[in-house]
N, CA, C and O atoms as CSV, one atom per row, in Angstrom:
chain,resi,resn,atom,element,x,y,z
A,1,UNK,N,N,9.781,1.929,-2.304
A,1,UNK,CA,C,8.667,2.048,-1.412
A,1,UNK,C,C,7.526,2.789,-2.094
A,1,UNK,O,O,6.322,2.535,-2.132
A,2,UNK,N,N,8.286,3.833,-2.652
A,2,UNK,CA,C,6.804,4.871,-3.520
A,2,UNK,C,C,7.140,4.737,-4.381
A,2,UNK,O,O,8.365,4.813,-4.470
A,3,UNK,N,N,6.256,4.403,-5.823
A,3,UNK,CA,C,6.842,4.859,-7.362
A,3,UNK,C,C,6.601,6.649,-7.249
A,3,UNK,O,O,6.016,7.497,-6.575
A,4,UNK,N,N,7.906,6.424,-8.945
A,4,UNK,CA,C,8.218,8.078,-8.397
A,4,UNK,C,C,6.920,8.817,-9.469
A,4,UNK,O,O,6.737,8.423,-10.621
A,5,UNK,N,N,6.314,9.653,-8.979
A,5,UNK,CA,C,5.628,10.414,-9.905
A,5,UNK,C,C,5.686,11.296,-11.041
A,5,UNK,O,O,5.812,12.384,-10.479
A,6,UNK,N,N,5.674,11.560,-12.442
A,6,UNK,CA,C,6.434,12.467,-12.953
A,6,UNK,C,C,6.128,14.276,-12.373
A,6,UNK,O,O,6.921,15.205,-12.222
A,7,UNK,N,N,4.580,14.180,-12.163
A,7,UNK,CA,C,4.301,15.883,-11.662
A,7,UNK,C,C,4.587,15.932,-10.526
A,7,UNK,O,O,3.688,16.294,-9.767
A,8,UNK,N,N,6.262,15.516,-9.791
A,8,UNK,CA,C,6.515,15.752,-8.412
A,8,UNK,C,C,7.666,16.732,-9.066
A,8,UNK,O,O,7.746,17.858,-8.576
A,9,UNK,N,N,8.351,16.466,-9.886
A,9,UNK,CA,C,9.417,17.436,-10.235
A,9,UNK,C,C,8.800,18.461,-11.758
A,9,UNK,O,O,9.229,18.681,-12.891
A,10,UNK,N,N,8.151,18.672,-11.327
A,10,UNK,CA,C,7.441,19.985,-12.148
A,10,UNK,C,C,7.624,20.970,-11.138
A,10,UNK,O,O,7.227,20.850,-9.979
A,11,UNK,N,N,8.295,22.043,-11.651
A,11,UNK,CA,C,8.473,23.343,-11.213
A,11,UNK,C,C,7.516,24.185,-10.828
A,11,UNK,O,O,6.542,24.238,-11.579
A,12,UNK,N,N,7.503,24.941,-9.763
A,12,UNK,CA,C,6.273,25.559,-9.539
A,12,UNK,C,C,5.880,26.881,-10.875
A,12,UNK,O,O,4.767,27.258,-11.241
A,13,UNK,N,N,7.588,27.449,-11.480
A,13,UNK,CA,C,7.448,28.310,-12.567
A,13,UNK,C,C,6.746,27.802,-13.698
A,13,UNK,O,O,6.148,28.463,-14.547
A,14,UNK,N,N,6.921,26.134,-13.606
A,14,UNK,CA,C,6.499,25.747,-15.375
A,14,UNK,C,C,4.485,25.776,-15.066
A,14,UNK,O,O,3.729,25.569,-16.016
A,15,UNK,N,N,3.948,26.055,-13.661
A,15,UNK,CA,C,2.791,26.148,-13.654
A,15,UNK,C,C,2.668,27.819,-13.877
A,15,UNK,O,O,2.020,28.318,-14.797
A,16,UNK,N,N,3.396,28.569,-12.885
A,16,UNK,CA,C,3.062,30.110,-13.080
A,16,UNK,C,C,3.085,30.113,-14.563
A,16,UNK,O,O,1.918,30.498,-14.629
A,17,UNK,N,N,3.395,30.018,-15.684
A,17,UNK,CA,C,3.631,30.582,-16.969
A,17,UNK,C,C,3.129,29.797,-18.129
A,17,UNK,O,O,3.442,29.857,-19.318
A,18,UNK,N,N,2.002,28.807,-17.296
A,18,UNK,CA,C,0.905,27.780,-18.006
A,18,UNK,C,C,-0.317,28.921,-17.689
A,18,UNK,O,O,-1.074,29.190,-18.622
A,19,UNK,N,N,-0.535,29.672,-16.220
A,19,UNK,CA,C,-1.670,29.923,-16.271
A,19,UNK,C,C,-1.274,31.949,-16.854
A,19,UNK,O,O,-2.267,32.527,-17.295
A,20,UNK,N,N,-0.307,32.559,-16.819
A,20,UNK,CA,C,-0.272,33.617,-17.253
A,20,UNK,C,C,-0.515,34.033,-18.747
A,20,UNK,O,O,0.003,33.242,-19.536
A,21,UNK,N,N,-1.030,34.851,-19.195
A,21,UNK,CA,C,-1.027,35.086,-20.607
A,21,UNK,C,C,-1.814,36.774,-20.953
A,21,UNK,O,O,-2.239,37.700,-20.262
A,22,UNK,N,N,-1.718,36.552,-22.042
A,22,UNK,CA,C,-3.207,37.872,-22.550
A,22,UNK,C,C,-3.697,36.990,-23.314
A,22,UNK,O,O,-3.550,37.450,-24.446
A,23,UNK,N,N,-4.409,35.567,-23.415
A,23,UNK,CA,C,-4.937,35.633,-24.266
A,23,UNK,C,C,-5.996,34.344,-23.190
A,23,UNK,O,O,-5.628,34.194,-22.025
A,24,UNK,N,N,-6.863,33.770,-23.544
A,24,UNK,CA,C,-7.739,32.824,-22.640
A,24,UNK,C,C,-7.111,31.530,-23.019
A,24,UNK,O,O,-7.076,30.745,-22.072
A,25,UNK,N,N,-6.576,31.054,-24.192
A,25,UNK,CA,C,-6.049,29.713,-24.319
A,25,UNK,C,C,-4.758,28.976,-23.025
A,25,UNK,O,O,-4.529,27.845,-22.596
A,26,UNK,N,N,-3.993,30.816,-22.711
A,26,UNK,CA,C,-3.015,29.997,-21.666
A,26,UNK,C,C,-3.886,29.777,-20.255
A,26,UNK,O,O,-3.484,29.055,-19.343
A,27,UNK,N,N,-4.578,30.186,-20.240
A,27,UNK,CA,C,-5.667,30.407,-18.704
A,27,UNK,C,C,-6.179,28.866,-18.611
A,27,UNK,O,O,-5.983,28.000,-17.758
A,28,UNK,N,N,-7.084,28.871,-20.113
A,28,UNK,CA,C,-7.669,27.182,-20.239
A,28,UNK,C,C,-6.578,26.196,-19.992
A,28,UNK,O,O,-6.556,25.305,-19.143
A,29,UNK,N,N,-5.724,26.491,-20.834
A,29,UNK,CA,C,-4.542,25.576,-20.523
A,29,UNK,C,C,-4.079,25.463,-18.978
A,29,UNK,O,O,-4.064,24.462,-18.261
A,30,UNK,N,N,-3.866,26.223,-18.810
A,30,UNK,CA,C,-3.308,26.372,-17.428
A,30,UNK,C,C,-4.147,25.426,-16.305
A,30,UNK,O,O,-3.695,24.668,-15.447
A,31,UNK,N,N,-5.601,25.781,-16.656
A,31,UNK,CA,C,-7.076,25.337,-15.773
A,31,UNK,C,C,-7.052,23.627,-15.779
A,31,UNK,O,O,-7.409,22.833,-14.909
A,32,UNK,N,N,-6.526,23.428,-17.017
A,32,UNK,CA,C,-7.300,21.770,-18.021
A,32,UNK,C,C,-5.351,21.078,-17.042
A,32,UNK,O,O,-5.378,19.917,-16.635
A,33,UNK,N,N,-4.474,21.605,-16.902
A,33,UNK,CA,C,-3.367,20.862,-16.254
A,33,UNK,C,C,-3.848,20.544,-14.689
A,33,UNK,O,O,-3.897,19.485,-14.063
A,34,UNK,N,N,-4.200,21.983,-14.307
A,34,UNK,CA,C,-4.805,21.542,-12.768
A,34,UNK,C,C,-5.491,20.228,-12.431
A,34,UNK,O,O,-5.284,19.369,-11.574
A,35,UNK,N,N,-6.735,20.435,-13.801
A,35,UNK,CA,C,-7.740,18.938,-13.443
A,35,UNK,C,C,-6.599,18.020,-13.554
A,35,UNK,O,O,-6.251,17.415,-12.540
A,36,UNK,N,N,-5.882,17.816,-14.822
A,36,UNK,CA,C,-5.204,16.713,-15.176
A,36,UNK,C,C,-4.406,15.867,-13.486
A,36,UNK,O,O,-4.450,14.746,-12.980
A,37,UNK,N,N,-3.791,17.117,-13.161
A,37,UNK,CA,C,-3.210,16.946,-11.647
A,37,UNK,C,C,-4.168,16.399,-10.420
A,37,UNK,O,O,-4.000,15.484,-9.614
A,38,UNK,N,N,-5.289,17.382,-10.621
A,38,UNK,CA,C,-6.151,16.523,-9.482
A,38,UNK,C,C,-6.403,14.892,-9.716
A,38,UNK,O,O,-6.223,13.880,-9.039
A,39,UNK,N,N,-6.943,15.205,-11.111
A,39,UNK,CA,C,-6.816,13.647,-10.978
A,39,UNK,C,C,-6.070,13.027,-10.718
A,39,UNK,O,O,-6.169,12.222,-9.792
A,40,UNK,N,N,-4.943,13.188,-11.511
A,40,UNK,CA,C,-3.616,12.377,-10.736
A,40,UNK,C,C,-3.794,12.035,-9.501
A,40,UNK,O,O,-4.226,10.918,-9.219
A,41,UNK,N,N,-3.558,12.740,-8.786
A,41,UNK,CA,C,-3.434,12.902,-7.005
A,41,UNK,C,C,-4.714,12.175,-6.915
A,41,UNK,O,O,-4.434,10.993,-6.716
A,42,UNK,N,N,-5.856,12.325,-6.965
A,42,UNK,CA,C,-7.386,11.388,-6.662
A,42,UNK,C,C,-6.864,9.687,-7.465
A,42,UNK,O,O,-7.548,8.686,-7.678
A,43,UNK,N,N,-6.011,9.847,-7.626
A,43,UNK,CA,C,-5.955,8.413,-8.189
A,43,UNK,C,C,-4.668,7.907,-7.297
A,43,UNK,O,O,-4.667,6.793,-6.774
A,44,UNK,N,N,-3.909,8.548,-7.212
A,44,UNK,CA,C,-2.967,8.496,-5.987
A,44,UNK,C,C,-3.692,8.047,-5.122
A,44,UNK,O,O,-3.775,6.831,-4.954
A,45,UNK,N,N,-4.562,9.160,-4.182
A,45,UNK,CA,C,-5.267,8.705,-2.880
A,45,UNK,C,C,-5.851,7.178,-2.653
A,45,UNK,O,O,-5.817,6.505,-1.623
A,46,UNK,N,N,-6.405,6.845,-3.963
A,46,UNK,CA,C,-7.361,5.422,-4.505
A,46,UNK,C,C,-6.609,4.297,-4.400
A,46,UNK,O,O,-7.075,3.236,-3.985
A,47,UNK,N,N,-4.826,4.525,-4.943
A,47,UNK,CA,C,-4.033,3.581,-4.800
A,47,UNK,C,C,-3.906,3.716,-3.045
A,47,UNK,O,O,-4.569,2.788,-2.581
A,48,UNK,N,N,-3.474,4.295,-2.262
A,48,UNK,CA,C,-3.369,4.435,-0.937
A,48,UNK,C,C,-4.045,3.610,-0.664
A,48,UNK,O,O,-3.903,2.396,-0.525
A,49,UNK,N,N,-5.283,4.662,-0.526
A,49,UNK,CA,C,-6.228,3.599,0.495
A,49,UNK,C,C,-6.299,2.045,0.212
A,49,UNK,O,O,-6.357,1.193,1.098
A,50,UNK,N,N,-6.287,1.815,-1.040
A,50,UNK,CA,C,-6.261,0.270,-1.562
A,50,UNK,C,C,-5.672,-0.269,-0.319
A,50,UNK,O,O,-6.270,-0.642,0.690
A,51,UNK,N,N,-3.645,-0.238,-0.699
A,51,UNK,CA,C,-2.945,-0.290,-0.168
A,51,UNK,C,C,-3.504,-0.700,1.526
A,51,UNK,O,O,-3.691,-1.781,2.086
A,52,UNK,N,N,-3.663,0.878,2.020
A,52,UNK,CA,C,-3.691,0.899,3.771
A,52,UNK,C,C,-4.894,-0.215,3.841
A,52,UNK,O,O,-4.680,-1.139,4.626
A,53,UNK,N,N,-6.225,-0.247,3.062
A,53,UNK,CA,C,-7.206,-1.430,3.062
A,53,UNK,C,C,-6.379,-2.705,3.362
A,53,UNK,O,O,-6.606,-3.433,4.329
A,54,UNK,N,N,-5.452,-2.901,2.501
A,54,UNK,CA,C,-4.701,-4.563,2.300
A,54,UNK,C,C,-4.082,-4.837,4.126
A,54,UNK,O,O,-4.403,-5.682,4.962
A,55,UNK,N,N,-3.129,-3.725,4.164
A,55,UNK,CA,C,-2.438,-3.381,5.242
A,55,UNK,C,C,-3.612,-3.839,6.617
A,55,UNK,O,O,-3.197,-4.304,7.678
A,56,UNK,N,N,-4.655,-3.669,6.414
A,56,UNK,CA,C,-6.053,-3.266,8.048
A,56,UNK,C,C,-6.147,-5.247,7.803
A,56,UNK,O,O,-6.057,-5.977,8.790
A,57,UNK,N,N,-6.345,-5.869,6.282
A,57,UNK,CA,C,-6.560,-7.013,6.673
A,57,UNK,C,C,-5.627,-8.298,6.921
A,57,UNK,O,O,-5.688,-9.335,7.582
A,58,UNK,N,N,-4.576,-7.564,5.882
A,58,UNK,CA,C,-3.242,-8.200,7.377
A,58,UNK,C,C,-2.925,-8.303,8.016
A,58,UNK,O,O,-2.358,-9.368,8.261
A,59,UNK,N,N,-2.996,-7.112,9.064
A,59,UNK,CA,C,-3.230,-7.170,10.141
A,59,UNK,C,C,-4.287,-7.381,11.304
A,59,UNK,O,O,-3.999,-7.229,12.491
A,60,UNK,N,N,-5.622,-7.771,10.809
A,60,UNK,CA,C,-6.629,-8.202,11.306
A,60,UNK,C,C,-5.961,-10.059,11.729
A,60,UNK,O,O,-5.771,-10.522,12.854
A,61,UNK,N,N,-5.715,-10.858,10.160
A,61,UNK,CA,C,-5.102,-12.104,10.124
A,61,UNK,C,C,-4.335,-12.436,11.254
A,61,UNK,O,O,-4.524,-13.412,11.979
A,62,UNK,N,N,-3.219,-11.345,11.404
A,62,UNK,CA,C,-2.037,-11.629,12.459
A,62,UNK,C,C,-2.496,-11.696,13.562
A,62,UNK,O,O,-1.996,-12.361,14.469
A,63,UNK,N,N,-3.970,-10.717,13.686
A,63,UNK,CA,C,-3.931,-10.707,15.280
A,63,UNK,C,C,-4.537,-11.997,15.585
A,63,UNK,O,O,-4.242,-12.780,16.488
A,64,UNK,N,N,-5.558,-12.102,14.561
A,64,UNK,CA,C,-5.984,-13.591,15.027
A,64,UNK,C,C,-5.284,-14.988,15.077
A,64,UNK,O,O,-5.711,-15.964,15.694
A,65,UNK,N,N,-3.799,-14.913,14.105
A,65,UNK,CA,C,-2.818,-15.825,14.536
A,65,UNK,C,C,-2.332,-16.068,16.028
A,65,UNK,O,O,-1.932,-17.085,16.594
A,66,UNK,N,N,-2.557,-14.437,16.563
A,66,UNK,CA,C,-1.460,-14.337,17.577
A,66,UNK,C,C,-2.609,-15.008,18.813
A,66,UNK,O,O,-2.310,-15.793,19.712
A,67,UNK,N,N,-3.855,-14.473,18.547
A,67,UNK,CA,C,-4.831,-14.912,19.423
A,67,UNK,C,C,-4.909,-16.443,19.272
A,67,UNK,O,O,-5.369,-16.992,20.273
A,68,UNK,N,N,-4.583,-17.236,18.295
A,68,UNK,CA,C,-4.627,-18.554,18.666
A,68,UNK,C,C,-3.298,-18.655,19.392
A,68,UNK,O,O,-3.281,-18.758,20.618
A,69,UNK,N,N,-2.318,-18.633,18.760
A,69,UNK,CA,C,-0.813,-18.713,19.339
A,69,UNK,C,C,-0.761,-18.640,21.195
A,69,UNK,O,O,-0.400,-19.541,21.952
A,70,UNK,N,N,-1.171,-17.485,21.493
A,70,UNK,CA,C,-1.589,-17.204,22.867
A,70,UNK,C,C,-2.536,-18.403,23.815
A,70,UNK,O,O,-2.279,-18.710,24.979
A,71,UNK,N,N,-3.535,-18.894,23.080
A,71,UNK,CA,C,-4.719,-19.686,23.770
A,71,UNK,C,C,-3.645,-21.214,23.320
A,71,UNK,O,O,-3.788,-22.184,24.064
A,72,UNK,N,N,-3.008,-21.298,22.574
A,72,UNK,CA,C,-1.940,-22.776,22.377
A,72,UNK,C,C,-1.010,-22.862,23.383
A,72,UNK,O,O,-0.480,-23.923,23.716
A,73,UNK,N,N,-0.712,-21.430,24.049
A,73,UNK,CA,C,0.531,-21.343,24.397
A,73,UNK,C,C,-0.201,-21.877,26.014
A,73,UNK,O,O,0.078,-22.871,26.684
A,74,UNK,N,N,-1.009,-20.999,26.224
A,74,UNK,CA,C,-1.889,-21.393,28.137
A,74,UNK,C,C,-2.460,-22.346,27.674
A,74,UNK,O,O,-3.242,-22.565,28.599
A,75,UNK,N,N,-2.750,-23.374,26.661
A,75,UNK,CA,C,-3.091,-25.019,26.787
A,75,UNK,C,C,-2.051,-25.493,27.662
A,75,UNK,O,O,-2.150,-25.887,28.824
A,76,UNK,N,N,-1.174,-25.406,27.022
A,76,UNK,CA,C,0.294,-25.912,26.565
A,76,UNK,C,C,0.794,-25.834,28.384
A,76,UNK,O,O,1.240,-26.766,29.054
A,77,UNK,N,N,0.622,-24.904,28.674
A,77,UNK,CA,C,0.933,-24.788,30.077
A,77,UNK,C,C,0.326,-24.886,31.459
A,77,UNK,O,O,0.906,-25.079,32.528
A,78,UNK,N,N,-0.778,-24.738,31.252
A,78,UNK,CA,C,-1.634,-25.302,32.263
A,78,UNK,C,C,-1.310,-27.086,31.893
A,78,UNK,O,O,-1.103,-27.903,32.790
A,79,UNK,N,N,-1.321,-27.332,30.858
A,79,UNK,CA,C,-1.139,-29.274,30.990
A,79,UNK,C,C,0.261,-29.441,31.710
A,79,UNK,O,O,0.372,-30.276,32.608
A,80,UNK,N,N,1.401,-28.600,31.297
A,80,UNK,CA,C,2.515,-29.144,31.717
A,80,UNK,C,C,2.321,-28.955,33.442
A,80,UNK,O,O,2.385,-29.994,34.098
A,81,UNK,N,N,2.138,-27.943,34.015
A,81,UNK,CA,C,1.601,-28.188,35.351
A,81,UNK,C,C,0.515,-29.080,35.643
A,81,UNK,O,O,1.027,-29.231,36.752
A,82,UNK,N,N,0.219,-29.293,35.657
A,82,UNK,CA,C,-0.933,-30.039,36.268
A,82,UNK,C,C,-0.506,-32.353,35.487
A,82,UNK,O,O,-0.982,-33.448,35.783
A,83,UNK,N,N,0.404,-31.942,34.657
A,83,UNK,CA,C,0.683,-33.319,34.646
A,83,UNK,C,C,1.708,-33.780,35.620
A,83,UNK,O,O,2.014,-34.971,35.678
C-alpha cells in the first residue's frame, strides 16, 4: 500500500548525535540532513496529493457512471409499467 521509506527507521539518537558536537561541521551536518529530510517528506506530500488528485477523478467518473446507471434504470421502468 505504502513504499517503505528508508528515513522512517532512523533513530531519533542517530539525529541527536548528527546535530551535537564542539565543533560547527557536526551542527552543519546535522542542519544539511534536516533539509535533506524535508525534502524528502515535501516530495512525499507531492506524491500524495498526485495520488488523492487521481483518486477525486475516479471518483468524479463513477459518479457519473452511476448517474447514468440510475436515469437507465427509471427509463427502464417507467416503460415496463406503462407497457
Amino acid at each position: 500500500m505504502c513504499l517503505h521509506q528508508p528515513w522512517e527507521d532512523s533513530l531519533p539518537i542517530e539525529d541527536y548525535t548528527q546535530s551535537i558536537g564542539n565543533d560547527a561541521n557536526n551542527i552543519v551536518t546535522g542542519w544539511h540532513s534536516w533539509q535533506a529530510r524535508i525534502a524528502m517528506l515535501e516530495a512525499r506530500v507531492a506524491r500524495i496529493e498526485a495520488r488523492v488528485d487521481g483518486l477525486e477523478a475516479r471518483m468524479f467518473f463513477q459518479q457519473k457512471a452511476l448517474q447514468i446507471m440510475c436515469v437507465l434504470f427509471l427509463v427502464t421502468l417507467v416503460y415496463a409499467i406503462y407497457k
